[in-house]
C-alpha positions in Angstrom: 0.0 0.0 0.0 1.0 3.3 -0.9 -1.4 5.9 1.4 -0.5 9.6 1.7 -2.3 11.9 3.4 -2.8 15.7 3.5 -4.9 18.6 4.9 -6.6 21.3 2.5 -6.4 25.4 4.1 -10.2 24.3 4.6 -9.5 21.4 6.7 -11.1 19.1 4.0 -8.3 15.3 4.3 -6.9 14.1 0.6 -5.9 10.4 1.1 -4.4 8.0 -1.7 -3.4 4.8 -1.8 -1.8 4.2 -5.2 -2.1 1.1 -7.3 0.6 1.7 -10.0 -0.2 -1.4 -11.9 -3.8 -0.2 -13.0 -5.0 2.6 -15.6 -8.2 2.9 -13.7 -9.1 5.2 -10.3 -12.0 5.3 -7.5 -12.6 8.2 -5.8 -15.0 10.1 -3.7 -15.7 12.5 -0.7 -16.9 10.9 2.1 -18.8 13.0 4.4 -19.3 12.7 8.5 -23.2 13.2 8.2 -25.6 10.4 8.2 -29.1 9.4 9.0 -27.9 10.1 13.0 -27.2 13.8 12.3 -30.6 14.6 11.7 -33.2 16.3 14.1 -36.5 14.7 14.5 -38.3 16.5 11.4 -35.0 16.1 9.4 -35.7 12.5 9.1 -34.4 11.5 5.5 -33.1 14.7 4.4 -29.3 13.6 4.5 -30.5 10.4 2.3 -32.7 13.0 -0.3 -29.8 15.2 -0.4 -27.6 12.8 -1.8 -30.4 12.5 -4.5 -30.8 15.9 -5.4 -26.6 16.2 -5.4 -26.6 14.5 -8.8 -30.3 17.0 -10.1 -28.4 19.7 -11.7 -25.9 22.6 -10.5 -25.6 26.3 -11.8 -23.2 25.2 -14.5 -24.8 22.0 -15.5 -28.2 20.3 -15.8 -28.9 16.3 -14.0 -28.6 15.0 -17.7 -25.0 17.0 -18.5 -23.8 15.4 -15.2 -24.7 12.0 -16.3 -23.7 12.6 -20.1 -20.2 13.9 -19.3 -18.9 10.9 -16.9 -20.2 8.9 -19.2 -18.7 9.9 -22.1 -15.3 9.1 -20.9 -16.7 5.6 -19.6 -16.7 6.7 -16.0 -19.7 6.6 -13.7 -21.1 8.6 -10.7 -22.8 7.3 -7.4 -23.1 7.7 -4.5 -24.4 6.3 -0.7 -26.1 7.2 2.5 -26.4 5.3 5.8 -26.3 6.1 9.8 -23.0 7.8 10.0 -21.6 8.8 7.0 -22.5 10.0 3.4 -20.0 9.1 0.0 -20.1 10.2 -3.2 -18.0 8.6 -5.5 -16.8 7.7 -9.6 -14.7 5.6 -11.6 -12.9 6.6 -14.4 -9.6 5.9 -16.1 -6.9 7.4 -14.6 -6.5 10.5 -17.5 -10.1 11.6 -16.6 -9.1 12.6 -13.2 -9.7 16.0 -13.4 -12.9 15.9 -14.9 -14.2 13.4 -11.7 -13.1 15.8 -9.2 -14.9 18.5 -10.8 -18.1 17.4 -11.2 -17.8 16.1 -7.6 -16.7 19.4 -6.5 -19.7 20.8 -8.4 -22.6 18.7 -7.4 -21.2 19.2 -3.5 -20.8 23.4 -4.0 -23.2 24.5 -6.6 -26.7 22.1 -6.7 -29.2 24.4 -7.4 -32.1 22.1 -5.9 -34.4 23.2 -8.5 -37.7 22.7 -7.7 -39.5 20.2 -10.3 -36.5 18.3 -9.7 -37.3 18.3 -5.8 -41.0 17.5 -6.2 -40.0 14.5 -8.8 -36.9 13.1 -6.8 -39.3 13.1 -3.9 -41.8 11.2 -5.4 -38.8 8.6 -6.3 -38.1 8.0 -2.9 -41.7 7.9 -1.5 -41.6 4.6 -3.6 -38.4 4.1 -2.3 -40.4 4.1 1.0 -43.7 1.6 -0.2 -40.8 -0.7 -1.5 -38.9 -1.0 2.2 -42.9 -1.6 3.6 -43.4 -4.2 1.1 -40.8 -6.2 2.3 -40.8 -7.9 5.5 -37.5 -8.3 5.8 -36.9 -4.7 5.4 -39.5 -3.6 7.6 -37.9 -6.0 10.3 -34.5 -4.7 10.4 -36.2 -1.0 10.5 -37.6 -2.1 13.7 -34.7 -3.7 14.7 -32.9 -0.2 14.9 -35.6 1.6 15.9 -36.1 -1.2 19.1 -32.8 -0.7 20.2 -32.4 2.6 19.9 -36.1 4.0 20.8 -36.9 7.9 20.3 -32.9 8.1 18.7 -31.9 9.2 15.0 -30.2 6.3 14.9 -32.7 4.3 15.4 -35.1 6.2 12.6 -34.6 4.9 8.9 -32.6 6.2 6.8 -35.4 7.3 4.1 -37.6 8.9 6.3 -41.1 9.2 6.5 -43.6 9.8 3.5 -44.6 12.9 6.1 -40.8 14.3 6.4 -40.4 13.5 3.2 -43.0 15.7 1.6 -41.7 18.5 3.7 -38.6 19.2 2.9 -38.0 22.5 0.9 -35.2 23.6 -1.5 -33.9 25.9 1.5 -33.8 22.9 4.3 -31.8 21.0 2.3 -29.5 24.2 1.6 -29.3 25.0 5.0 -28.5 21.1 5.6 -25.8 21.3 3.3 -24.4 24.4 4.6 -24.3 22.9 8.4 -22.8 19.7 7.7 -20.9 20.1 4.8 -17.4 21.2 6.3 -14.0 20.7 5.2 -13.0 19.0 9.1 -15.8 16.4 7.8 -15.1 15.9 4.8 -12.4 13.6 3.0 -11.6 13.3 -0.6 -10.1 9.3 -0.8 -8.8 7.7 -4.2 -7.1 4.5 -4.7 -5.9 3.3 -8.3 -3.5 5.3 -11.0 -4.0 8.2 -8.9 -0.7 10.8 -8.2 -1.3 12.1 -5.1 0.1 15.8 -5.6 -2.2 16.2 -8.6 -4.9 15.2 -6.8 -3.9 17.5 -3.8 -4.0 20.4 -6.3 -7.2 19.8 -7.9 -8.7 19.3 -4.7 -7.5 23.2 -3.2 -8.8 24.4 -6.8 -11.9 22.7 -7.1 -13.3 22.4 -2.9 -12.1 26.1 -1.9 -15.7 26.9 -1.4 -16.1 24.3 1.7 -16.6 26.2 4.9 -13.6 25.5 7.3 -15.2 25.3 10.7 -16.2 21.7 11.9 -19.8 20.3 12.3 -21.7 20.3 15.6 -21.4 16.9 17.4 -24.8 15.0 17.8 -25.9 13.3 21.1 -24.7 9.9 22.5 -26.4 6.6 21.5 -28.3 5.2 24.3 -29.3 1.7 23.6 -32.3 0.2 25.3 -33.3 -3.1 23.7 -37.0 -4.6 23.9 -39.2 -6.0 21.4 -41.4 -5.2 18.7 -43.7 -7.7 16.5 -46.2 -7.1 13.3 -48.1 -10.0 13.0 -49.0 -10.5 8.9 -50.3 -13.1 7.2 -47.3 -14.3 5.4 -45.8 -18.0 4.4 -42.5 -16.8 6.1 -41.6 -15.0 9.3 -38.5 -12.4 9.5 -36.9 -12.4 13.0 -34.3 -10.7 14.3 -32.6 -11.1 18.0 -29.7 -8.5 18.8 -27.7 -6.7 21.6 -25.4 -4.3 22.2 -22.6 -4.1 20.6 -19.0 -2.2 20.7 -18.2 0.7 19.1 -15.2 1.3 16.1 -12.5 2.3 19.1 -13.2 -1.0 21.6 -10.6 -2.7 22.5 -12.9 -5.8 21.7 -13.9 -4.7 18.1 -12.0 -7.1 16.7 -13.4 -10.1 19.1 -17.0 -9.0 18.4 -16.6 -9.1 15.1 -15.0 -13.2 15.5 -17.7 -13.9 17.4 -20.3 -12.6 14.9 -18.4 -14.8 12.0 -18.0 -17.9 14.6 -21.8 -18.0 15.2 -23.1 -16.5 11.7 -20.5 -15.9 9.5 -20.6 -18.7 6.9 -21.7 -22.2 6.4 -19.2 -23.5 8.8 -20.4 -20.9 11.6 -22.9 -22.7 14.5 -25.9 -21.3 14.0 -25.6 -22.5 9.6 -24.7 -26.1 10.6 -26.7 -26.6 14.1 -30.3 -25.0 13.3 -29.9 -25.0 9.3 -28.1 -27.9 8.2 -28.8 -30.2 11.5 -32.3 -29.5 12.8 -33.5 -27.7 9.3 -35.7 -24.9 11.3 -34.7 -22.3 8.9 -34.1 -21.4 5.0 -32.4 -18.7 6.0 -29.6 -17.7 9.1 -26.5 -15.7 10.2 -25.1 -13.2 12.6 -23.5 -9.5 12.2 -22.3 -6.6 13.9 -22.2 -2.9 13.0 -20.0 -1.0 14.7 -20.6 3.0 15.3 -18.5 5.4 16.3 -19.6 5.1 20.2 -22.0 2.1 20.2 -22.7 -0.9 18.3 -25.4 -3.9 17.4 -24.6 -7.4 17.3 -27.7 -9.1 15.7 -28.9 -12.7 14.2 -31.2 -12.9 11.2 -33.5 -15.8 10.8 -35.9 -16.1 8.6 -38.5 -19.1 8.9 -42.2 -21.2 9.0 -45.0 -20.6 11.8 -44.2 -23.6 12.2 -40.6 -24.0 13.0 -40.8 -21.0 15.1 -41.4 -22.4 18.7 -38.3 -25.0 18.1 -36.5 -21.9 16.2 -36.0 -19.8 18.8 -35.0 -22.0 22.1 -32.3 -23.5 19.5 -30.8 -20.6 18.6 -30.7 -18.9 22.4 -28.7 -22.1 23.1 -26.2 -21.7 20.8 -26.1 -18.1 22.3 -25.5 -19.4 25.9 -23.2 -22.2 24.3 -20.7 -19.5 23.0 -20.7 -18.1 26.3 -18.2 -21.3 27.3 -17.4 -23.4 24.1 -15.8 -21.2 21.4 -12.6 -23.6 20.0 -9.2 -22.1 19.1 -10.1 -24.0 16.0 -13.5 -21.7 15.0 -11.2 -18.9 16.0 -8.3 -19.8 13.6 -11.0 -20.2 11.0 -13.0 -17.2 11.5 -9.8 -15.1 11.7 -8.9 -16.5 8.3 -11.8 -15.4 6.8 -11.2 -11.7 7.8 -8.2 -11.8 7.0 -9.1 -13.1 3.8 -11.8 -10.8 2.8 -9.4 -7.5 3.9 -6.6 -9.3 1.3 -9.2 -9.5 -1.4 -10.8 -5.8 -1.4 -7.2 -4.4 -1.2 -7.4 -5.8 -5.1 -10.5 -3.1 -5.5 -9.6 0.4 -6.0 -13.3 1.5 -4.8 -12.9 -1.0 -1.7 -9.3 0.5 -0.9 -10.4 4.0 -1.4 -13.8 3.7 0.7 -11.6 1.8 3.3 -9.0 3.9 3.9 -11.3 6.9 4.4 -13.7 5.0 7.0 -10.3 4.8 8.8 -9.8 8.8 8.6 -13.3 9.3 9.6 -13.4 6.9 12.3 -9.4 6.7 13.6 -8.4 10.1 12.2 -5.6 8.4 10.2 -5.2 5.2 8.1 -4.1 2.2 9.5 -1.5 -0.5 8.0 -2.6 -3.7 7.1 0.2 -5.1 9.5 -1.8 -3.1 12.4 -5.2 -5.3 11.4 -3.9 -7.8 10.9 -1.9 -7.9 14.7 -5.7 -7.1 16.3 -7.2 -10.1 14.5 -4.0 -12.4 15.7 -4.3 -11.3 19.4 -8.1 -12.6 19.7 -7.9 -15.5 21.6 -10.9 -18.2 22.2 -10.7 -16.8 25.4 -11.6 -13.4 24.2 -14.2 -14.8 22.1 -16.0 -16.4 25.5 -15.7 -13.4 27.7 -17.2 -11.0 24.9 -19.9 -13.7 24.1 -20.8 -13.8 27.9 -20.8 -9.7 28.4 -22.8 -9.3 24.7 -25.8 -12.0 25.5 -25.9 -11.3 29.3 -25.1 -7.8 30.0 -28.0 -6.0 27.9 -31.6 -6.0 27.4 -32.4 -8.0 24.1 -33.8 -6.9 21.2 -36.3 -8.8 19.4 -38.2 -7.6 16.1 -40.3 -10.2 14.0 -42.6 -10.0 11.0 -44.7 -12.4 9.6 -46.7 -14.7 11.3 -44.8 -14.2 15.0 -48.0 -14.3 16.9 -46.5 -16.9 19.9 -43.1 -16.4 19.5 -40.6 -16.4 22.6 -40.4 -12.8 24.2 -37.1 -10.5 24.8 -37.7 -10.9 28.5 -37.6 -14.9 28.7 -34.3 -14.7 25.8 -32.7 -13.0 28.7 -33.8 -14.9 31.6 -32.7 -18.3 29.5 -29.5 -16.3 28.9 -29.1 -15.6 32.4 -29.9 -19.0 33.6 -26.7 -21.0 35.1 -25.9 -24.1 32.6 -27.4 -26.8 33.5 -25.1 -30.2 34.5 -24.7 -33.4 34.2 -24.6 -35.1 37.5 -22.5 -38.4 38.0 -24.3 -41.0 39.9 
């Protein structure tokens, strides 16, 4: 890897991580705003921002933006979630220039024009109807909104069709204006990318980025409880989760080998002991998502009416087993997969350019792959069983289900059976 970083006069990061063997570059500004930076009636405005970035500017209309990536055989995207908006291209390495500018421009000069408001909006009130028609979707918006009750982050990323319809060309500008700032604000590329030239392009083109940092938002506060919607579906969508660690733990790198050991592929527990063994479920695995001062460690299962009353004491077991059984084998084999998967996205200059500013945004620097890799060697099956035991015992579960989830086990008795001393065998 080949990082180097600098600071613009604005306060705005460059970072690049050059790939000399390639003729192609990603790049992007990643932006410290999310879905969590939003007050009550802002709900969704970061996400219909980022739609109304690419609408037209005062130099160019939506369909110019589109046409003049495109006619070097780039492309233009970009991303919202809870922490952090991106906005990114590809293009061959001599078409640098151009990417940067149209970034800059979309970012500095949108005009939000208003039939272009009133249409986007329309796009994502189906955007909206789409998430409700899927109970899977609708069950991990509970999920986040269970464990972090009366929170933006626990609201969803696209709003509400009611905060939606509000939003006016000037909220969004104000939005914009407010969160926008060069401290919050890096510009990453990874590929044939010299950093200098990029460095200068960026003071040319991002000079208009205010220079004083955003306003912090509030602490998470995670709660846990449950929340069902009984529907008259073939399949139920159930999720069981607790709380997690944030970026900065010490035990990040456990939490995240003890979401892989229990859900993490077909070798994990919960695949081969309630999928491939008992057959209670089509569908199962484990995650975590990390924020940067809280996180969620959840399972996913999705299954029959049927199945559900065997479905749920089996996986609470494997829960409470973790607490004392993790191997140094699952461990090896769960830190190899990491390990792995870090090895092959440093092959993808969008992967190595979106990583390596998470790092900036999160860290406030990049970190080596030797330094990951040394966290993911320490983790020890001890570490595994200790962070199982605090995870699964120390908070109140959540529990969201959708579907036909009428009699299905409660948050309150997951914890009490959590809680519960293993039970012995007795030698007579």
């Amino acid at each position: 890897m080949q990082v180097r970083t600098s600071t613009l006069a604005n306060g705005m990061t460059v970072v690049t991580d050059r790939m000399p063997h390639l003729k192609t570059a990603a790049l992007g500004v990643w932006v410290r705003t999310g879905s969590r930076a939003e007050n009550l009636d802002q709900n969704g405005i970061t996400h219909l921002l980022e739609h109304m970035a690419f609408k037209g500017t005062l130099s160019r209309s939506a369909r110019e933006i589109a046409e003049q990536i495109e006619a070097v055989g780039g492309e233009l995207n970009a991303a919202t979630s809870i922490e952090h908006t991106n906005y990114y291209a590809r293009i061959l390495s001599e078409d640098l220039p151009l990417a940067v500018e149209l970034l800059a421009d979309i970012l500095q000069n949108s005009t939000f024009d208003e039939e272009e408001l009133t249409r986007e909006k329309h796009v994502i009130l189906q955007e909206i109807g789409a998430a409700h028609d899927s109970p899977e979707d609708q069950a991990f918006d509970l999920f986040q909104e269970t464990a972090w009750p009366d929170q933006a982050i626990g609201r969803p990323i696209l709003g509400t069709p009611d905060t939606v319809r509000g939003f006016s060309r000037d909220a969004l500008n104000q939005y914009l204006r407010s969160r926008y700032r060069g401290p919050d604000m890096i510009l990453s590329a990874a590929g044939a990318v010299d950093h200098d030239v990029l460095v200068a392009l960026a003071e040319e083109r991002f000079s208009g980025i205010g220079a004083e940092a955003a306003e912090n938002g509030t602490l998470a506060q995670y709660r846990g409880g449950e929340q069902k919607l009984v529907k008259d579906l073939m399949e139920a969508q159930i999720l069981i989760g607790f709380e997690g660690k944030q970026y900065k733990s010490p035990d990040y790198y456990a939490i995240q080998i003890l979401a892989s050991v229990l859900g993490g592929g077909m070798s994990s527990r919960l695949f081969q002991e309630i999928r491939e063994k008992l057959g209670l479920c089509y569908a199962i695995y484990s995650f975590h998502w990390a924020f940067s001062d809280t996180g969620l460690f959840g399972l996913h299962a999705a299954t029959s009416q049927e199945d559900i009353a065997n479905l749920m004491p089996a996986i609470v077991g494997e829960l409470k087993s973790a607490c004392e059984t993790v191997t140094d084998e699952e461990v090896a084999r769960s830190r190899a997969q990491i390990r792995a998967g870090l090895m092959m996205a440093l092959e993808s200059p969008a992967a190595r350019a979106g990583q390596i500013a998470r790092q900036i945004l999160v860290h406030g620097r990049t970190l080596t792959l030797e330094e990951i890799s040394a966290k993911i060697e320490a983790v020890t099956a001890a570490d595994i069983r200790r962070v199982a035991h605090e995870t699964f015992t120390g908070s109140t579960p959540t529990l969201t289900a959708v579907g036909p989830v009428g009699k299905i086990m409660s948050a309150e008795e997951i914890s009490q059976r959590l809680n519960a001393p293993l039970l012995k065998a007795v030698s007579m």
